[in-house]
The first five atom37 places (N, CA, C, CB, O) and aatype in JSON, in Angstrom:
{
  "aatype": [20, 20, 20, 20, 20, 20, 20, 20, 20, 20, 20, 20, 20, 20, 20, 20, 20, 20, 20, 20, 20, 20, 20, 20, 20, 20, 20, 20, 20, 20, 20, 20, 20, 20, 20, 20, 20, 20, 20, 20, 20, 20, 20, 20, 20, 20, 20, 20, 20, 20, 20, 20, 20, 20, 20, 20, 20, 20, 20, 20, 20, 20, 20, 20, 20, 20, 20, 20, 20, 20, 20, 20, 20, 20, 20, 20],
  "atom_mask": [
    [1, 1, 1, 1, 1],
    [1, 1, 1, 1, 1],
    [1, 1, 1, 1, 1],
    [1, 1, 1, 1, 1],
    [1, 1, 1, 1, 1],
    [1, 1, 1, 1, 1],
    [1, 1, 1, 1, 1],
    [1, 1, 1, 1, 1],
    [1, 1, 1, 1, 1],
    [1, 1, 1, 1, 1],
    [1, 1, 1, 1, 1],
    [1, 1, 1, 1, 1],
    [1, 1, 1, 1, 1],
    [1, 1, 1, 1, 1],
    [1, 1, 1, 1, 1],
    [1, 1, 1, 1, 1],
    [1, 1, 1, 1, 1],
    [1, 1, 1, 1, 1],
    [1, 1, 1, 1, 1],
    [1, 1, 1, 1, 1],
    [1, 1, 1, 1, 1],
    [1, 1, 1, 1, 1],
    [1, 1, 1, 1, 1],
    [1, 1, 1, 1, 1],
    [1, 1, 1, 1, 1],
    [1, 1, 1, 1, 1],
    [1, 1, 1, 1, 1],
    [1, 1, 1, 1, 1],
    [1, 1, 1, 1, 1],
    [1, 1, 1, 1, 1],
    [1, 1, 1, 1, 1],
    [1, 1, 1, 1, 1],
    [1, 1, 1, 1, 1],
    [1, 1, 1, 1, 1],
    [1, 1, 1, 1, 1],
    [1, 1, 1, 1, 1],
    [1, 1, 1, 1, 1],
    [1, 1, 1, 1, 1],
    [1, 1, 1, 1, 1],
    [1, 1, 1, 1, 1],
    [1, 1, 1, 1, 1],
    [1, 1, 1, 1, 1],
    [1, 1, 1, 1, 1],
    [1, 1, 1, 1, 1],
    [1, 1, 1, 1, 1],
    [1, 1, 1, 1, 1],
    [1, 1, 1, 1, 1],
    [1, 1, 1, 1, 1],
    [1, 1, 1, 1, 1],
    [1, 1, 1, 1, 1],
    [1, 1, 1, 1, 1],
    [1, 1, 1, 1, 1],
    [1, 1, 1, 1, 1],
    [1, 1, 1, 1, 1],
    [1, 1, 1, 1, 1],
    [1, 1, 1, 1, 1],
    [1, 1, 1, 1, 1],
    [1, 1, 1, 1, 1],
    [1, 1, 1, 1, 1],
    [1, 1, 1, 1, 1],
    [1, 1, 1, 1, 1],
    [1, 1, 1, 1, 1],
    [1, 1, 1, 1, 1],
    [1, 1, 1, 1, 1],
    [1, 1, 1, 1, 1],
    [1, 1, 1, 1, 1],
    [1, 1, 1, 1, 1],
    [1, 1, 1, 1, 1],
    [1, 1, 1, 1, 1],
    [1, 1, 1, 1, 1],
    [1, 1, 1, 1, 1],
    [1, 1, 1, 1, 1],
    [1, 1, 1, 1, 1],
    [1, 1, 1, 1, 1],
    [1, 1, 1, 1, 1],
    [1, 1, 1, 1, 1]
  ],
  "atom_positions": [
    [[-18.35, 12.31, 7.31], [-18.33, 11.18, 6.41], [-17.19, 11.32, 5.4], [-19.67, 11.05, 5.69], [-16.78, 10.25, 4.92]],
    [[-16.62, 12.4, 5.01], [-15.55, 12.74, 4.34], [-14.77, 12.39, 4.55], [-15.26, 13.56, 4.23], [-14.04, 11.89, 3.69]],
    [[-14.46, 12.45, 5.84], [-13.16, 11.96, 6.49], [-13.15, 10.78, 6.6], [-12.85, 12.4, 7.69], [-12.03, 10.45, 6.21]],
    [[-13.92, 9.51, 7.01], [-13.99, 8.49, 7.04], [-13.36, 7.59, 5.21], [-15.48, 8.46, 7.63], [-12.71, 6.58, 4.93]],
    [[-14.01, 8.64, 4.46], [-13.35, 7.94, 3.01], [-11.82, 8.59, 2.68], [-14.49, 8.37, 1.49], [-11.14, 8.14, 1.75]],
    [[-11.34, 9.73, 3.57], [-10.18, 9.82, 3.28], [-9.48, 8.91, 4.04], [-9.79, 10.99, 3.36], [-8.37, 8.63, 3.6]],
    [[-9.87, 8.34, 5.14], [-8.98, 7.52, 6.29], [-8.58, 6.23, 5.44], [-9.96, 7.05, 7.87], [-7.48, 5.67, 5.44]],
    [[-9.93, 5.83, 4.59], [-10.06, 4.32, 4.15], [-8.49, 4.36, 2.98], [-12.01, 3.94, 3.16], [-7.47, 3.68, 2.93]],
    [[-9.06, 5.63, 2.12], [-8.06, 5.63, 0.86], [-6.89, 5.95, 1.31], [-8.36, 6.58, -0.28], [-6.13, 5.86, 0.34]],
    [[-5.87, 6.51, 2.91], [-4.88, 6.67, 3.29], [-4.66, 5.37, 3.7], [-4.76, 7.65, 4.05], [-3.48, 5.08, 3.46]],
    [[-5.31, 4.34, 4.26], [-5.26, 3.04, 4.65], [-5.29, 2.27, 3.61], [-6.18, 2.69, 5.47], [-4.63, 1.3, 4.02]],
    [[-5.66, 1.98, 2.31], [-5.64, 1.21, 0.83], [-4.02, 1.85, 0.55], [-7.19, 1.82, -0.6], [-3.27, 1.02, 0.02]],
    [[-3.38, 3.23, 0.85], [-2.39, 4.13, 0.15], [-1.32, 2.73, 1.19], [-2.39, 6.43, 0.56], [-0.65, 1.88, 0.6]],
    [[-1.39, 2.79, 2.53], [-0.08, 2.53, 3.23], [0.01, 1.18, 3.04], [0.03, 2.94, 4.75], [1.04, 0.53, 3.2]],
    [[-1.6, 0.5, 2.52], [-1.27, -1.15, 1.8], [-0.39, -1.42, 1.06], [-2.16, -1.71, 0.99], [0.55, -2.22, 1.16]],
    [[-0.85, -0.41, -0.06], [0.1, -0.64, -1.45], [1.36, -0.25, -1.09], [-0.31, 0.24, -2.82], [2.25, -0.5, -1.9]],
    [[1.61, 0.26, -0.17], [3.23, 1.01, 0.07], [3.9, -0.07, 0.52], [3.43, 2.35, 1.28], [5.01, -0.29, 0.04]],
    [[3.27, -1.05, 1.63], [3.69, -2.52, 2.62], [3.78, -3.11, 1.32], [2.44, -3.4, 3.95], [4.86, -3.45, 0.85]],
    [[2.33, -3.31, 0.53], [2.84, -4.6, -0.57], [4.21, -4.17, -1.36], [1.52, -4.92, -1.92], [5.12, -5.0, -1.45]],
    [[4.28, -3.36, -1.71], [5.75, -3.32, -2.73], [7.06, -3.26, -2.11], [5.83, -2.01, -3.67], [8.14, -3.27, -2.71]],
    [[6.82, -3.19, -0.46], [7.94, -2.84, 0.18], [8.11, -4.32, 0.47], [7.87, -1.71, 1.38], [9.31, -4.62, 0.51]],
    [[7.39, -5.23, 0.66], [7.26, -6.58, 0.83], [7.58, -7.39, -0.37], [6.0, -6.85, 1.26], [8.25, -8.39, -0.13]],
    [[7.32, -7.24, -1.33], [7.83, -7.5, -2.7], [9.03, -7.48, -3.12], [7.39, -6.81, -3.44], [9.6, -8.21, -3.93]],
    [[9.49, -6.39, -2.37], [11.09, -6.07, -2.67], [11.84, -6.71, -1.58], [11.5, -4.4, -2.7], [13.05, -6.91, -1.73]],
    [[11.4, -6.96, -0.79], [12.33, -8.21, 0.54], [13.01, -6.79, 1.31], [14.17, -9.8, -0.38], [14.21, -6.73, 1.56]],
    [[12.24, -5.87, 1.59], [13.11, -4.33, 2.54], [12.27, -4.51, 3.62], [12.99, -2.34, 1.84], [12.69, -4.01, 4.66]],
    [[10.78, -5.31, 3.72], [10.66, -5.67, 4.95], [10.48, -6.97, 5.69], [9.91, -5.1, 5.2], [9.47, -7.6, 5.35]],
    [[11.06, -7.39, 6.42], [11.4, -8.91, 7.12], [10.89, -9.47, 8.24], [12.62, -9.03, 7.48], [10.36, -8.88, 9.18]],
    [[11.09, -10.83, 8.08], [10.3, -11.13, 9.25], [11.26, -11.97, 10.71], [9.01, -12.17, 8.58], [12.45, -12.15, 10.44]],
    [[10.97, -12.29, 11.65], [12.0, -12.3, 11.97], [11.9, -13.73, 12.88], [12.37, -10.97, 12.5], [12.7, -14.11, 13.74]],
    [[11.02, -14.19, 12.54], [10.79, -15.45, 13.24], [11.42, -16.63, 12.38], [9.2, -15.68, 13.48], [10.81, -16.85, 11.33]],
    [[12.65, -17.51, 12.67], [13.13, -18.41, 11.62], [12.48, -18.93, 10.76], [13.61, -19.27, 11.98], [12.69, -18.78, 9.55]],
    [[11.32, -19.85, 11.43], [10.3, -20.59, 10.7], [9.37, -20.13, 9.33], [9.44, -20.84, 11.71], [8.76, -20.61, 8.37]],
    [[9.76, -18.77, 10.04], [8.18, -18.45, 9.21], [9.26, -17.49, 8.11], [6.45, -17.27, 10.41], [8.51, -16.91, 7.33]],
    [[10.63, -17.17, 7.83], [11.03, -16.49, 8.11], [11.27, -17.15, 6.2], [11.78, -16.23, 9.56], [11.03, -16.37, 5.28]],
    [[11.62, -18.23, 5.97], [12.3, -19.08, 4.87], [10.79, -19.24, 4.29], [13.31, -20.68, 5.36], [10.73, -19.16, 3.06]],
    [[9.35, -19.49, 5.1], [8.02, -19.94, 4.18], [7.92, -18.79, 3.47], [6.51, -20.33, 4.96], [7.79, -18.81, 2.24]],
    [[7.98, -17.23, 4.45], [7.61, -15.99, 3.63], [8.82, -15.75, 2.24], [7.64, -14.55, 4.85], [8.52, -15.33, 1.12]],
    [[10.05, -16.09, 2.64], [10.51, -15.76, 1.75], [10.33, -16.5, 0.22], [11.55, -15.68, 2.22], [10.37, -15.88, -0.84]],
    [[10.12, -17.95, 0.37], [9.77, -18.53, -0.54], [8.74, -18.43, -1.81], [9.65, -19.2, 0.0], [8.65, -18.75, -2.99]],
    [[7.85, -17.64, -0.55], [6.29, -17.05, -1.45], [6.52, -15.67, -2.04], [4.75, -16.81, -0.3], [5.88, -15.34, -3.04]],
    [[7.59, -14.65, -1.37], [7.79, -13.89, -2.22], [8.96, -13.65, -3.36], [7.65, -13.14, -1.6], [8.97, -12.78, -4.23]],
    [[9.94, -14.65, -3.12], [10.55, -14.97, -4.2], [9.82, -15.49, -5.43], [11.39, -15.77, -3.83], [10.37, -15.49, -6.53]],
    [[8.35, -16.03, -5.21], [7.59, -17.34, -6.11], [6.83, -15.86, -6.82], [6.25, -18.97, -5.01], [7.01, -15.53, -7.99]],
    [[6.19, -15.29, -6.08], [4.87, -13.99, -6.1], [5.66, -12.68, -6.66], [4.1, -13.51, -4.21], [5.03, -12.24, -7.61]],
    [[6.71, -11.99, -6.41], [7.75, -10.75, -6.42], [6.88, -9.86, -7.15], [9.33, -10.97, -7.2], [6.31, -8.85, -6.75]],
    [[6.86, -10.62, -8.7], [6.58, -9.4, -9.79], [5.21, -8.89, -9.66], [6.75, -9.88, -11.38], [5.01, -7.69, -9.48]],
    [[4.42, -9.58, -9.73], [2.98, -9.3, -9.63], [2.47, -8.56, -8.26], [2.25, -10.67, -9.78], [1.45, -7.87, -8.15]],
    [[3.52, -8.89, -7.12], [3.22, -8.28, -6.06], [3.36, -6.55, -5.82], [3.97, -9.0, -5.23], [2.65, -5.73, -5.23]],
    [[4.76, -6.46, -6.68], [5.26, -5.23, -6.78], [4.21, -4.28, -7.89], [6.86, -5.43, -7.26], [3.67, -3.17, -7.82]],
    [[4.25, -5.25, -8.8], [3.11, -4.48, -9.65], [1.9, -4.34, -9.13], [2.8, -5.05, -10.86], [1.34, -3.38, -9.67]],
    [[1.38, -4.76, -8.48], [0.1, -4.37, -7.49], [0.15, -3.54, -6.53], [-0.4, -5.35, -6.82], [-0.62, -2.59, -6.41]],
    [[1.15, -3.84, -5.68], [1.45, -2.47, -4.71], [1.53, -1.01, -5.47], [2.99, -2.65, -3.94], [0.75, -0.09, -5.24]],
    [[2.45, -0.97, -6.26], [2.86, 0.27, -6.97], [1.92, 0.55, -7.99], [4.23, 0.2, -7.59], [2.29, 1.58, -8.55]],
    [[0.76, 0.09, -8.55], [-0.19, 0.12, -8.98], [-1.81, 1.23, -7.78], [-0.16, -1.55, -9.29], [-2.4, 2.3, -7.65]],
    [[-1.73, 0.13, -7.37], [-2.47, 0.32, -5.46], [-1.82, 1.8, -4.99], [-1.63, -1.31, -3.92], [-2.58, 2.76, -4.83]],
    [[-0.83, 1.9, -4.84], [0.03, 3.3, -4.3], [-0.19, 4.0, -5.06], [1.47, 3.4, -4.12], [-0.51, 5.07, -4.54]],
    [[-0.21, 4.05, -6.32], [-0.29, 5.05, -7.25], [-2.08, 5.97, -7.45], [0.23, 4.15, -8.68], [-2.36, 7.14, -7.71]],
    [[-2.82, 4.91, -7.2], [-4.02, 5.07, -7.54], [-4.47, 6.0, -6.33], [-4.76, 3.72, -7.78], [-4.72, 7.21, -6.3]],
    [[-4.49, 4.95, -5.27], [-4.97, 5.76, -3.78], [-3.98, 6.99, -3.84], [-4.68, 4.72, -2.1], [-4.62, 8.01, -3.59]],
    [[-2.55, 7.28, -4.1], [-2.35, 8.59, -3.84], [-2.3, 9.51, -4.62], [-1.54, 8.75, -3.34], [-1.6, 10.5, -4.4]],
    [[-3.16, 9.33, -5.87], [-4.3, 10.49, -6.32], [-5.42, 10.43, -6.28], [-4.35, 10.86, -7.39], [-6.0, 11.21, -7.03]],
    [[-6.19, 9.59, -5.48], [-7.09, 9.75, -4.81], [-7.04, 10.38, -3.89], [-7.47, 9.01, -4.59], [-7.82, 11.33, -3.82]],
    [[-5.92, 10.08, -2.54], [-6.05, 10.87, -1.1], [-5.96, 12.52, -2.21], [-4.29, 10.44, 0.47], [-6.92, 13.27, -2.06]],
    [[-4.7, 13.03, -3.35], [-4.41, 14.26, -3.19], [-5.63, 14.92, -3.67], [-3.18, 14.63, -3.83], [-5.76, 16.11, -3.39]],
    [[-6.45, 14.39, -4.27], [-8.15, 14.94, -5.0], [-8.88, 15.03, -3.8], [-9.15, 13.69, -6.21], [-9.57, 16.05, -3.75]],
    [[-8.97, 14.17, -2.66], [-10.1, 14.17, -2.11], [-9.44, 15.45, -0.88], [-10.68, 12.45, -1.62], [-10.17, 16.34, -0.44]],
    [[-8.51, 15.34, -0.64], [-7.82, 16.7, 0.43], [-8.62, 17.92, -0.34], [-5.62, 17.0, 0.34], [-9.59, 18.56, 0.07]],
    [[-7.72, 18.1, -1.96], [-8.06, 19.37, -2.66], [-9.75, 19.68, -2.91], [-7.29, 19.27, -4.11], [-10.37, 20.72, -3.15]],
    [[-10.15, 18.33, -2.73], [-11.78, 18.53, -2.54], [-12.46, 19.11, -1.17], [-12.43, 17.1, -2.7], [-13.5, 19.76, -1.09]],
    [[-11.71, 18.75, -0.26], [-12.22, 19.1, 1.01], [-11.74, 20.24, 1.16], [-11.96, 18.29, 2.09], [-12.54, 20.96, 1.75]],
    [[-10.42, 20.96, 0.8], [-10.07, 21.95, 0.99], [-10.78, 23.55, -0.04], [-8.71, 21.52, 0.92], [-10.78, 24.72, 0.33]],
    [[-11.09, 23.2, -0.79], [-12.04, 23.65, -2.29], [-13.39, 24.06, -1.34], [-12.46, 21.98, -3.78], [-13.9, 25.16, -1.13]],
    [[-13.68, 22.94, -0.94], [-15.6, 22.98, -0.49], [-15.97, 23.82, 0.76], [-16.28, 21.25, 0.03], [-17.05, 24.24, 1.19]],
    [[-14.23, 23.95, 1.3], [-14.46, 24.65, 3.01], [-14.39, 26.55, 2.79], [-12.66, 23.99, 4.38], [-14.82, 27.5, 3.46]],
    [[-13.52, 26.39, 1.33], [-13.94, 27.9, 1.29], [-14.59, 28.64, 1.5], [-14.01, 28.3, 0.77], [-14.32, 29.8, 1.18]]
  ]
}
């Protein structure tokens, strides 16, 4: 069961990493159409997005490094 809540909080960690990397326009999309709607919404969204990702990233990855040092602590 340990592991299952470290999987979740490494999976919340690589969210926040996509949202701010998405925020910052470093990852793209590549379909024309959809290509000018996404950009529009994150030109409109940017700040708050980035501040949530890097918020989100920050949190979960002192969570994942507590819950490792916890598992690693308890196996002694």
């Amino acid at each position: 069961m340990e592991f299952l809540g470290l999987l979740v909080e490494v999976l919340l960690l690589a969210l926040g990493v996509y949202l701010y990397l998405f925020a910052r326009g470093i990852i793209k999309v590549k379909d024309p159409e959809r290509r000018e709607r996404v950009e529009s919404f994150r030109q409109q969204n940017a700040t708050w997005m980035r501040l949530l990702g890097l918020a989100l990233a920050a949190i979960m990855l002192m969570n994942v490094v507590l819950h490792v040092s916890q598992l690693f602590s308890s196996t002694s």
